[in-house]
N, CA, C and O atoms as a GROMACS GRO file, in nm:
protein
  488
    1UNK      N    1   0.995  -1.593   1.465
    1UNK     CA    2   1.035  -1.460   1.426
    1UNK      C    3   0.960  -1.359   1.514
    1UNK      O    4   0.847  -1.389   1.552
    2UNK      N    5   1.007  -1.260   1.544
    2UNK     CA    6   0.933  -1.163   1.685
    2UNK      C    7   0.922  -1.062   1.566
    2UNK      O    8   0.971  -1.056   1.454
    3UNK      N    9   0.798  -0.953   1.670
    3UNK     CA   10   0.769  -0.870   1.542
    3UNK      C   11   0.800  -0.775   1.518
    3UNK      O   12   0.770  -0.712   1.416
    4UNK      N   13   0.885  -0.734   1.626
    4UNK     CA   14   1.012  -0.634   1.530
    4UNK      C   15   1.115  -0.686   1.458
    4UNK      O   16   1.229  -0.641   1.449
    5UNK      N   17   1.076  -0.772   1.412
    5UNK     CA   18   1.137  -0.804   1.238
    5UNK      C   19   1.051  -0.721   1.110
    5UNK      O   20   1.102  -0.659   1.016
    6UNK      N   21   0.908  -0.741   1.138
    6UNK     CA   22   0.837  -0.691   1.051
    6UNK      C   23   0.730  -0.536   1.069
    6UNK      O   24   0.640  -0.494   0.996
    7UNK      N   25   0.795  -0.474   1.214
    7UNK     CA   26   0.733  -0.373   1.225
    7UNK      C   27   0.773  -0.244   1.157
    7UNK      O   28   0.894  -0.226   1.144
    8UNK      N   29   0.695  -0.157   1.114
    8UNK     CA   30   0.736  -0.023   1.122
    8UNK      C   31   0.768   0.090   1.188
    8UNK      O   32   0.686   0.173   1.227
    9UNK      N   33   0.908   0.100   1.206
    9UNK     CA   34   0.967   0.176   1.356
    9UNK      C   35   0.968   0.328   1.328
    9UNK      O   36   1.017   0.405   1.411
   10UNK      N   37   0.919   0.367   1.221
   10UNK     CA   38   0.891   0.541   1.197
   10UNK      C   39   0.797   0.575   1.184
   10UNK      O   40   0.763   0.594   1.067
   11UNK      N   41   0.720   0.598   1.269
   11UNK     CA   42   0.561   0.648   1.269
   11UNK      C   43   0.538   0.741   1.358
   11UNK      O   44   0.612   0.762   1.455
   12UNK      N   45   0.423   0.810   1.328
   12UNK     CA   46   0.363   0.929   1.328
   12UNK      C   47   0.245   0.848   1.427
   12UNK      O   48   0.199   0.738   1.396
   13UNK      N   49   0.200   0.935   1.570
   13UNK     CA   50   0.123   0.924   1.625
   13UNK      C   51   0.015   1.050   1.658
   13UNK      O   52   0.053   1.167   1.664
   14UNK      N   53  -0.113   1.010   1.676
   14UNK     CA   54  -0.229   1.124   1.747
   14UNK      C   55  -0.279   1.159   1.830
   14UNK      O   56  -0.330   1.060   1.884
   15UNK      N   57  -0.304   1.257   1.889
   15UNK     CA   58  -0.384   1.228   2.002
   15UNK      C   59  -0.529   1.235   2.017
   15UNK      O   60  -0.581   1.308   1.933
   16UNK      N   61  -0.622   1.171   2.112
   16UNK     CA   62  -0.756   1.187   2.054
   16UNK      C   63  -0.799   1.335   2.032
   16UNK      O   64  -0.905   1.369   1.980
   17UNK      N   65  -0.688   1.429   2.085
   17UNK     CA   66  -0.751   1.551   2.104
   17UNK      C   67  -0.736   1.711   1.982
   17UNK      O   68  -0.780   1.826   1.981
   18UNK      N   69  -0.609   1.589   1.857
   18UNK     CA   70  -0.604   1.694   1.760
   18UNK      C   71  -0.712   1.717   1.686
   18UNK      O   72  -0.824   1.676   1.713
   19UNK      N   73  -0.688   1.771   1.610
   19UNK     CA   74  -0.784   1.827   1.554
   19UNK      C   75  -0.758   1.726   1.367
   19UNK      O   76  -0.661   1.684   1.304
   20UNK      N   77  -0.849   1.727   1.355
   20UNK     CA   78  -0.823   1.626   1.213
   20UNK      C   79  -0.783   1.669   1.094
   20UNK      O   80  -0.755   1.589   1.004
   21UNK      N   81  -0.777   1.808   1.079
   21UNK     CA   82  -0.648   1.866   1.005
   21UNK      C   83  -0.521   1.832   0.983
   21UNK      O   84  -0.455   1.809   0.882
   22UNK      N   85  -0.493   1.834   1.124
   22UNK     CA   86  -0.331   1.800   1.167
   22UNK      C   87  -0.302   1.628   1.147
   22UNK      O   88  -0.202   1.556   1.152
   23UNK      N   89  -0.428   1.609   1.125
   23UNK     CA   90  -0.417   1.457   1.124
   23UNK      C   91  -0.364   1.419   0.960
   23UNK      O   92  -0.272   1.344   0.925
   24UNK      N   93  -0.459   1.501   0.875
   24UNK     CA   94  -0.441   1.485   0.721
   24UNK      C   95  -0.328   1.521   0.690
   24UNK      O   96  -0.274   1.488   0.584
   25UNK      N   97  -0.286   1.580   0.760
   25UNK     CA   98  -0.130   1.686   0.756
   25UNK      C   99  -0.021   1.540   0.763
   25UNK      O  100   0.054   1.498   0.675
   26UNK      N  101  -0.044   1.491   0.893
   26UNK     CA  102   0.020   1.376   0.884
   26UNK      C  103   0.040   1.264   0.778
   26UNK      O  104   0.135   1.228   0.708
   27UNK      N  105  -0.064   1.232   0.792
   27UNK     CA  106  -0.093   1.134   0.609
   27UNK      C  107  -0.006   1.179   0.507
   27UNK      O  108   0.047   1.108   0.421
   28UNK      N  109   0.005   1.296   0.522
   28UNK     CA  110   0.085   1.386   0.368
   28UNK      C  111   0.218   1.365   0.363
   28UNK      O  112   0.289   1.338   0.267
   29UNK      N  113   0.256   1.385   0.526
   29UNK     CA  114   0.399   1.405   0.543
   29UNK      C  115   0.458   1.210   0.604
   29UNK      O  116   0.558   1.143   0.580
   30UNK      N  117   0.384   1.196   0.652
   30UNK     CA  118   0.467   1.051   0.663
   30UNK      C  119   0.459   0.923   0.583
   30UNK      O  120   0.533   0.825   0.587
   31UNK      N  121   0.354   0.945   0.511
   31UNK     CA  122   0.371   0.801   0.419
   31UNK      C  123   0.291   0.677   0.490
   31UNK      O  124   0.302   0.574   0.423
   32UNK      N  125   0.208   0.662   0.618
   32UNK     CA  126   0.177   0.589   0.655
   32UNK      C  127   0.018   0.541   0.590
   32UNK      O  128  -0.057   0.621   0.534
   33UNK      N  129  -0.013   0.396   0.609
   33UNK     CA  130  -0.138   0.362   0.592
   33UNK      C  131  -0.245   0.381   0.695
   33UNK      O  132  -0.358   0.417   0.666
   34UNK      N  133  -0.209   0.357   0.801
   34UNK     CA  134  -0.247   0.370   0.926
   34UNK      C  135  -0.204   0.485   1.062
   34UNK      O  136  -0.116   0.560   1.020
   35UNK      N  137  -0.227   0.504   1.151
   35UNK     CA  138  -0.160   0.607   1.229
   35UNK      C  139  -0.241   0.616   1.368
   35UNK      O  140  -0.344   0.680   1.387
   36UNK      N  141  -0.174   0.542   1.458
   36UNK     CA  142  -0.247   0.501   1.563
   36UNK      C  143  -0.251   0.666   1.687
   36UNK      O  144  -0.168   0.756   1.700
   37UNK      N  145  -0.336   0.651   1.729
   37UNK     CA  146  -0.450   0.752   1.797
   37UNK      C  147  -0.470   0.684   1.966
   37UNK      O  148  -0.540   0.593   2.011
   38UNK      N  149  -0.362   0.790   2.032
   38UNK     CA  150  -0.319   0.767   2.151
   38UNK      C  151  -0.406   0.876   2.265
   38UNK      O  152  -0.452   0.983   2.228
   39UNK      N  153  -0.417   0.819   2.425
   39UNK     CA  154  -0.486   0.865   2.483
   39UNK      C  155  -0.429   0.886   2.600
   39UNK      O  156  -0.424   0.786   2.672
   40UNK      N  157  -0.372   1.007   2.653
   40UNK     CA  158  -0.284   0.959   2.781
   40UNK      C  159  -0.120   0.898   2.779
   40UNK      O  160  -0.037   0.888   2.870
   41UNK      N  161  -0.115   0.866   2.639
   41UNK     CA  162  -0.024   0.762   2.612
   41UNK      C  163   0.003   0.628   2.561
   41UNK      O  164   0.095   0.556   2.523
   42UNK      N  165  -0.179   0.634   2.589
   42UNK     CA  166  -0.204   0.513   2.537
   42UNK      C  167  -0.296   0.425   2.409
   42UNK      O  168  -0.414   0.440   2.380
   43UNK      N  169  -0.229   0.364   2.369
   43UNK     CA  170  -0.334   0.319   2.181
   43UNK      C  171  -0.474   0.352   2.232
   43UNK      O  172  -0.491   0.309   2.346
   44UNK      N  173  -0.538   0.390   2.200
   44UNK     CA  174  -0.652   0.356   2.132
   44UNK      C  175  -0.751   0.322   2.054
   44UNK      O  176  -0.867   0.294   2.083
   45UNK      N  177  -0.700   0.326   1.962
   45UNK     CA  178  -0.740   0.302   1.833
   45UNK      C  179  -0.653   0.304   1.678
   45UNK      O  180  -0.539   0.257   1.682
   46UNK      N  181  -0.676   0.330   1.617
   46UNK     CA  182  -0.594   0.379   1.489
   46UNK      C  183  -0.667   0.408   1.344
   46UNK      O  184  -0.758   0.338   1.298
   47UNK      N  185  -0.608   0.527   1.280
   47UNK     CA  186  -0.691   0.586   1.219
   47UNK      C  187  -0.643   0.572   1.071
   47UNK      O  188  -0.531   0.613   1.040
   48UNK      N  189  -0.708   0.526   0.999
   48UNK     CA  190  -0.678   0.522   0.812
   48UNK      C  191  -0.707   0.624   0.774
   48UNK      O  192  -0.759   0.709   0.847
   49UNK      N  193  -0.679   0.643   0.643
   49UNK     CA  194  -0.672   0.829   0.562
   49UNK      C  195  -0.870   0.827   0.550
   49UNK      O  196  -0.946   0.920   0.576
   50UNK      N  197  -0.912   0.665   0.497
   50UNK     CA  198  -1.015   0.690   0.451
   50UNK      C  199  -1.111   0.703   0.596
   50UNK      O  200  -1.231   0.728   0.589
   51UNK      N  201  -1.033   0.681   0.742
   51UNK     CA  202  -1.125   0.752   0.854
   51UNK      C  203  -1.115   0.875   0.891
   51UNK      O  204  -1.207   0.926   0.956
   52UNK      N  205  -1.014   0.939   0.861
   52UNK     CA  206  -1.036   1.096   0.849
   52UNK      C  207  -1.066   1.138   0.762
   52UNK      O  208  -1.075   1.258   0.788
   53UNK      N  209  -1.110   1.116   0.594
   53UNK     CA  210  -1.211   1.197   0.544
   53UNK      C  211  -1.335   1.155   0.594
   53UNK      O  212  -1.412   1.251   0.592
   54UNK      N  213  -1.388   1.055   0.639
   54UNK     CA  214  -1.545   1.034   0.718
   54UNK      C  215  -1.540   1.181   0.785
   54UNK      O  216  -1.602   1.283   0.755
   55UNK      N  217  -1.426   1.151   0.907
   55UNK     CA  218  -1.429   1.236   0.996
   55UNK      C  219  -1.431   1.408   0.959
   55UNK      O  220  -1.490   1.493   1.026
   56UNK      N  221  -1.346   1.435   0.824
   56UNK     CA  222  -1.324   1.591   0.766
   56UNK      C  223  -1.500   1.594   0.738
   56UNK      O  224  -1.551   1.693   0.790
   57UNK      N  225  -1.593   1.509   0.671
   57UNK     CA  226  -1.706   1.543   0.599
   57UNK      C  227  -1.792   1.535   0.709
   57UNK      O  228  -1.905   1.579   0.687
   58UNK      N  229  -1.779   1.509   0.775
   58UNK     CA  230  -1.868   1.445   0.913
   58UNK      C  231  -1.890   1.615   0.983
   58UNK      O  232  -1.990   1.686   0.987
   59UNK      N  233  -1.749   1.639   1.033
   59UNK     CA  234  -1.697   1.730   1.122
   59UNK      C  235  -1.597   1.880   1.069
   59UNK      O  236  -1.565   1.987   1.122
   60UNK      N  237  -1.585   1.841   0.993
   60UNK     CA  238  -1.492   1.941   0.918
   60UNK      C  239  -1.388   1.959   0.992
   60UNK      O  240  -1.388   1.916   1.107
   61UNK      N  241  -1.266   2.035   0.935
   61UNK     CA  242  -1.111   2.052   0.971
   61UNK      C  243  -1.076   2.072   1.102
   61UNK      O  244  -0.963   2.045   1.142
   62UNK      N  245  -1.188   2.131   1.192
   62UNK     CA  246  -1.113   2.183   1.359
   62UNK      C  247  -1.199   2.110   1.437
   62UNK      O  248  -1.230   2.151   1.548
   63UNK      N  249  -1.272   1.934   1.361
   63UNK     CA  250  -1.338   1.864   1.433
   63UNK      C  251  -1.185   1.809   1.526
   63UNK      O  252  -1.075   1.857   1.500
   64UNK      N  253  -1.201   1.725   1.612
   64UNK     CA  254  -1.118   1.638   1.659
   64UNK      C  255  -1.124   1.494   1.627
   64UNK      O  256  -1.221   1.432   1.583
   65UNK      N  257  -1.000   1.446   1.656
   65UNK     CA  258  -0.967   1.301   1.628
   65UNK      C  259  -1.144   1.226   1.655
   65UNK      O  260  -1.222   1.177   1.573
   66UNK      N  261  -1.152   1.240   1.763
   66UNK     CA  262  -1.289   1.131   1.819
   66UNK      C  263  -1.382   1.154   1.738
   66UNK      O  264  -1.449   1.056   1.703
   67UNK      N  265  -1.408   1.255   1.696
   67UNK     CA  266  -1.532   1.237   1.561
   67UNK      C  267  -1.516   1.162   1.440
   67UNK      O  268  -1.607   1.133   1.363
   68UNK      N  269  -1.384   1.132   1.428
   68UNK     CA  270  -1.364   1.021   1.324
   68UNK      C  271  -1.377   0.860   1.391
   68UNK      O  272  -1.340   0.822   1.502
   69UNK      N  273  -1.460   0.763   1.252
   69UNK     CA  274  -1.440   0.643   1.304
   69UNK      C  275  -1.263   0.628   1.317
   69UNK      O  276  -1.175   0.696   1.265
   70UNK      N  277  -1.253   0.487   1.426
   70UNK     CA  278  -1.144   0.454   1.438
   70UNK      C  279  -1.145   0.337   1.422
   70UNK      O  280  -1.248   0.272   1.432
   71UNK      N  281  -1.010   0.277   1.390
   71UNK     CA  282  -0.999   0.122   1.388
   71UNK      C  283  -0.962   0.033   1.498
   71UNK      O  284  -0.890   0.090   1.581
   72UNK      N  285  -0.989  -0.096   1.526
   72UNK     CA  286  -0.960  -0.104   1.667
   72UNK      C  287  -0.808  -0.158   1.666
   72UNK      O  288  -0.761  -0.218   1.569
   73UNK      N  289  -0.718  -0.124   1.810
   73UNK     CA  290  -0.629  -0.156   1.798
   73UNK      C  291  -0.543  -0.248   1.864
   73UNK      O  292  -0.543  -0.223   1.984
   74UNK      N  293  -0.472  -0.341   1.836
   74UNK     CA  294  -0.423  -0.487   1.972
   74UNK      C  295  -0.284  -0.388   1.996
   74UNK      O  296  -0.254  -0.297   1.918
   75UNK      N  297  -0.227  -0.414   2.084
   75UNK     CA  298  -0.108  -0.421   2.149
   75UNK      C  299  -0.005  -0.521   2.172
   75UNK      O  300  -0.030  -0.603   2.260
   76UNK      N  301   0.061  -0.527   2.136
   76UNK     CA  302   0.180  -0.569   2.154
   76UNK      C  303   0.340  -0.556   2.184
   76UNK      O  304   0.386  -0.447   2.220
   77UNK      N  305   0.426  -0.679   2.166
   77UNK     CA  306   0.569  -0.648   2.204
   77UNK      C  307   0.626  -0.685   2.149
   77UNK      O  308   0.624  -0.803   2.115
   78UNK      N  309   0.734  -0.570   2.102
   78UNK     CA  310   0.872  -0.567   1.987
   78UNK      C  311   0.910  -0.748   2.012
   78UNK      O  312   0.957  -0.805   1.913
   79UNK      N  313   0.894  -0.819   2.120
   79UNK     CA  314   0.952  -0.974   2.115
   79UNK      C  315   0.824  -1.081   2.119
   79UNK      O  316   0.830  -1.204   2.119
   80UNK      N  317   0.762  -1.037   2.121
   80UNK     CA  318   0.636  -1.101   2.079
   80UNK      C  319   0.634  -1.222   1.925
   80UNK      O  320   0.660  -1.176   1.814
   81UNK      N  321   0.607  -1.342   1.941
   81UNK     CA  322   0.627  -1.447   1.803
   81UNK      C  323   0.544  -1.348   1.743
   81UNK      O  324   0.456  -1.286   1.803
   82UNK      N  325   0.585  -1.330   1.579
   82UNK     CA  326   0.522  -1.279   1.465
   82UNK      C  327   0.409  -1.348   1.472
   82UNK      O  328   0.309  -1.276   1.468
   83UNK      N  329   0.377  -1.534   1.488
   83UNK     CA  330   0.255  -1.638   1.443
   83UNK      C  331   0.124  -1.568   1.551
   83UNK      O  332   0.005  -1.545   1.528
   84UNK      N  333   0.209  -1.550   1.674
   84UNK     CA  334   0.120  -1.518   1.752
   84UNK      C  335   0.009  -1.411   1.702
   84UNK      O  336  -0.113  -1.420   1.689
   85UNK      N  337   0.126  -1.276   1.672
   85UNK     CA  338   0.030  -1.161   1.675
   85UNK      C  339  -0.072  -1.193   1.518
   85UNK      O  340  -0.173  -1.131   1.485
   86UNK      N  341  -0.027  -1.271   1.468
   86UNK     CA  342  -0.092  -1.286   1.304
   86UNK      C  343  -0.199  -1.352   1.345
   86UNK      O  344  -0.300  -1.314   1.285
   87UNK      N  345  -0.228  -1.482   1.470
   87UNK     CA  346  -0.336  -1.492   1.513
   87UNK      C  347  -0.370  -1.430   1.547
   87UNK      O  348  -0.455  -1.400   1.464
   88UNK      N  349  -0.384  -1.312   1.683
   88UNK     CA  350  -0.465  -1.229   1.702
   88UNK      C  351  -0.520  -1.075   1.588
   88UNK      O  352  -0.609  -0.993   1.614
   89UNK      N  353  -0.465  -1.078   1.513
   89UNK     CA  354  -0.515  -0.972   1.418
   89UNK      C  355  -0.606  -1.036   1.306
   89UNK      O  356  -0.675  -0.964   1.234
   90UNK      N  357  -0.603  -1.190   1.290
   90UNK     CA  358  -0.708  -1.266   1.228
   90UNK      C  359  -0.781  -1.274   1.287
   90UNK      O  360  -0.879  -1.251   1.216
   91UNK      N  361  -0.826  -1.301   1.429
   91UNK     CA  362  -0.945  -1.331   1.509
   91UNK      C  363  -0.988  -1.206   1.545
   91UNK      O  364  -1.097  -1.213   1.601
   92UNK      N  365  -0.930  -1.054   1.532
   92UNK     CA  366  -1.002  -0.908   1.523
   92UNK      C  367  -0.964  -0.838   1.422
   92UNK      O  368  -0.874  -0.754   1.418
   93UNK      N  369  -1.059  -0.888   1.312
   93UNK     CA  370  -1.047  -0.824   1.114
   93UNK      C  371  -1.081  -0.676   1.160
   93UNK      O  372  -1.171  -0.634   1.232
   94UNK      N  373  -0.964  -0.604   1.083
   94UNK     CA  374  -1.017  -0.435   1.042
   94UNK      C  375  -0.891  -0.395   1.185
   94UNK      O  376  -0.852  -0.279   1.202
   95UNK      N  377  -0.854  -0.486   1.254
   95UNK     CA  378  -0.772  -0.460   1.391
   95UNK      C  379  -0.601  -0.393   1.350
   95UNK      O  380  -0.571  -0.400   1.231
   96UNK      N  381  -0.526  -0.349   1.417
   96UNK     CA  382  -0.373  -0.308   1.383
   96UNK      C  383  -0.301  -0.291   1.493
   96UNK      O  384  -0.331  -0.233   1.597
   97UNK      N  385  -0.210  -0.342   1.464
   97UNK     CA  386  -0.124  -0.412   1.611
   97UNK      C  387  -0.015  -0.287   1.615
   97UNK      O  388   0.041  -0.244   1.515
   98UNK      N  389   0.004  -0.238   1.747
   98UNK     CA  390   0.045  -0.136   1.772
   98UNK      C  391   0.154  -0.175   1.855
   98UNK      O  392   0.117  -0.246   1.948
   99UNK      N  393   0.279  -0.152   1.852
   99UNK     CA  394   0.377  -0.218   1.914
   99UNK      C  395   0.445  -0.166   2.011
   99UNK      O  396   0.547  -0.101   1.986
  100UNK      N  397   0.396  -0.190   2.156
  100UNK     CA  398   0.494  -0.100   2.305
  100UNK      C  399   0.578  -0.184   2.333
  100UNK      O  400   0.577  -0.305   2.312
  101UNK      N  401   0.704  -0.077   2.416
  101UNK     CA  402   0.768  -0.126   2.497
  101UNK      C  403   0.838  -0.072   2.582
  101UNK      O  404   0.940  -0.007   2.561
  102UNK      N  405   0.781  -0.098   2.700
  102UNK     CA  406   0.787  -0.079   2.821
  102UNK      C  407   0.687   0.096   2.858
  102UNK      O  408   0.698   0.185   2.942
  103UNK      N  409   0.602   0.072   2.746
  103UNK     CA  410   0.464   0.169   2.765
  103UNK      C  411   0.456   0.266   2.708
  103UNK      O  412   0.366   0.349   2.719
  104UNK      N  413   0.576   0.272   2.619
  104UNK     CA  414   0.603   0.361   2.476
  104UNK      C  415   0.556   0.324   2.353
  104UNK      O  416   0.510   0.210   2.367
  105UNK      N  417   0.548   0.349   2.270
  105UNK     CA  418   0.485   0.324   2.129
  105UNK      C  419   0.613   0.346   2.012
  105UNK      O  420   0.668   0.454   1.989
  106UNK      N  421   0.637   0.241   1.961
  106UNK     CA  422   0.742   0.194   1.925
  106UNK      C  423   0.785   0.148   1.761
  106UNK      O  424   0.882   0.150   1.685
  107UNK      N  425   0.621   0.100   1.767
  107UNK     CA  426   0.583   0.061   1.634
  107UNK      C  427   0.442   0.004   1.566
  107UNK      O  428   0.340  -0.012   1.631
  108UNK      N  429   0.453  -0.019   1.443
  108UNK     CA  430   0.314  -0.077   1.449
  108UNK      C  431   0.332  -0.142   1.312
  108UNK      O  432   0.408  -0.102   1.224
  109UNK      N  433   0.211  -0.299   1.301
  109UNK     CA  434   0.212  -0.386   1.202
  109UNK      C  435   0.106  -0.371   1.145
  109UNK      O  436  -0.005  -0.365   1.199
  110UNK      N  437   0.126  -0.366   1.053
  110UNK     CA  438  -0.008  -0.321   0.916
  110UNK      C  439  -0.040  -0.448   0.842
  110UNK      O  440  -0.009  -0.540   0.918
  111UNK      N  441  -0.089  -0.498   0.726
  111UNK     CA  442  -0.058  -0.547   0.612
  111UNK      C  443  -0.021  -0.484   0.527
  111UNK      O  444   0.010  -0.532   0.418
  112UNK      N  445  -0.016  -0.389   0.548
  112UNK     CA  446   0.090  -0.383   0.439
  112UNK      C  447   0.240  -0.355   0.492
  112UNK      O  448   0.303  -0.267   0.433
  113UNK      N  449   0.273  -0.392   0.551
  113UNK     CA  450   0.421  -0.405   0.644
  113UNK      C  451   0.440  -0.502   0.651
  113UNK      O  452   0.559  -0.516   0.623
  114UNK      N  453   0.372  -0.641   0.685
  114UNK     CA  454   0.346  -0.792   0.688
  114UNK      C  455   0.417  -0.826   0.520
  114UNK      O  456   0.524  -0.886   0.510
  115UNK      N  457   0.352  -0.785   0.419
  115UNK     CA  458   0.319  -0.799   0.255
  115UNK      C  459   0.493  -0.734   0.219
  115UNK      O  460   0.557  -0.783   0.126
  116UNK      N  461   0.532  -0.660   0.275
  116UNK     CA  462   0.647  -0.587   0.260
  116UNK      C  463   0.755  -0.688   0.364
  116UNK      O  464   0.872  -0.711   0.333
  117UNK      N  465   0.714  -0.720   0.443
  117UNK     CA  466   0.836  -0.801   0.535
  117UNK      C  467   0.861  -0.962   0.449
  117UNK      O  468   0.968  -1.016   0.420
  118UNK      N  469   0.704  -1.016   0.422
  118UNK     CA  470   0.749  -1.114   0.360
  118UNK      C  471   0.812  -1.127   0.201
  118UNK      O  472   0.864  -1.227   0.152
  119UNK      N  473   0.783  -0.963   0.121
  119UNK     CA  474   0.861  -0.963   0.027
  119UNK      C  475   1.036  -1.023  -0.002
  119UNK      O  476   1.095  -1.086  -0.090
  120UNK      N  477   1.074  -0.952   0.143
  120UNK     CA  478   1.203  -0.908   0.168
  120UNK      C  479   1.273  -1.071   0.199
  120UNK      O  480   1.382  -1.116   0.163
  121UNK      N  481   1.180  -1.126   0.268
  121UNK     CA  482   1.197  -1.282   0.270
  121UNK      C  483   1.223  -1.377   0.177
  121UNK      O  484   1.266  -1.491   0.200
  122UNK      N  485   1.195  -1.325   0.062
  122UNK     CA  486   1.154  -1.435  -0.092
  122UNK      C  487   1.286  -1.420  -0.137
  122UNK      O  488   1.321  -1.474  -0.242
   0.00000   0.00000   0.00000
């Protein structure tokens, strides 16, 4: 199974350079668990709600993305085996697979997108 079977293809991306307001703003309005944090274009990381309040208490509202911890993030491809990427996000815990193609950002696999794909399976 490739893992755009089980990715999430509507997401909200950051750049390291917003400001973490706009970030919480996001959280509100898209529904995501995660929300990967781009540089140039490219992943860098990815950020949970509970790393931008670190980052709001840390830095307050017109801090930027980089003052918040981030999570680290793998890369991957919409045709990529699902087994595969499930090994590599086991062998880097706390990790979130961010899904390009052809150097766009496309999608991304969570657990809880995994937990939701294999629902849909049963």
């Amino acid at each position: 199974m490739p893992v755009c079977a089980a990715m999430l293809t509507r997401i909200a991306t950051a750049n390291v350079d917003d400001r973490l307001d706009h970030v919480a703003g996001l959280f509100l309005s898209c529904g995501q668990d995660s929300i990967p944090v781009l540089e140039h274009g490219v992943p860098v990381g990815v950020l949970t709600r509970l790393d931008v309040v670190s980052g709001l208490t840390a830095g307050g509202p017109l801090a930027s993305v980089r003052a918040a911890p981030m999570r680290p993030v793998i890369t991957v491809t919409p045709s990529e085996p699902l087994d595969r990427v499930l090994a590599r996000l086991r062998a880097a815990p706390g990790s979130v697979a961010v899904v390009l193609d052809h150097g766009a950002t496309v999608g991304l696999l969570t657990a809880h997108a995994l937990s939701s794909y294999a629902d849909r399976c049963r």
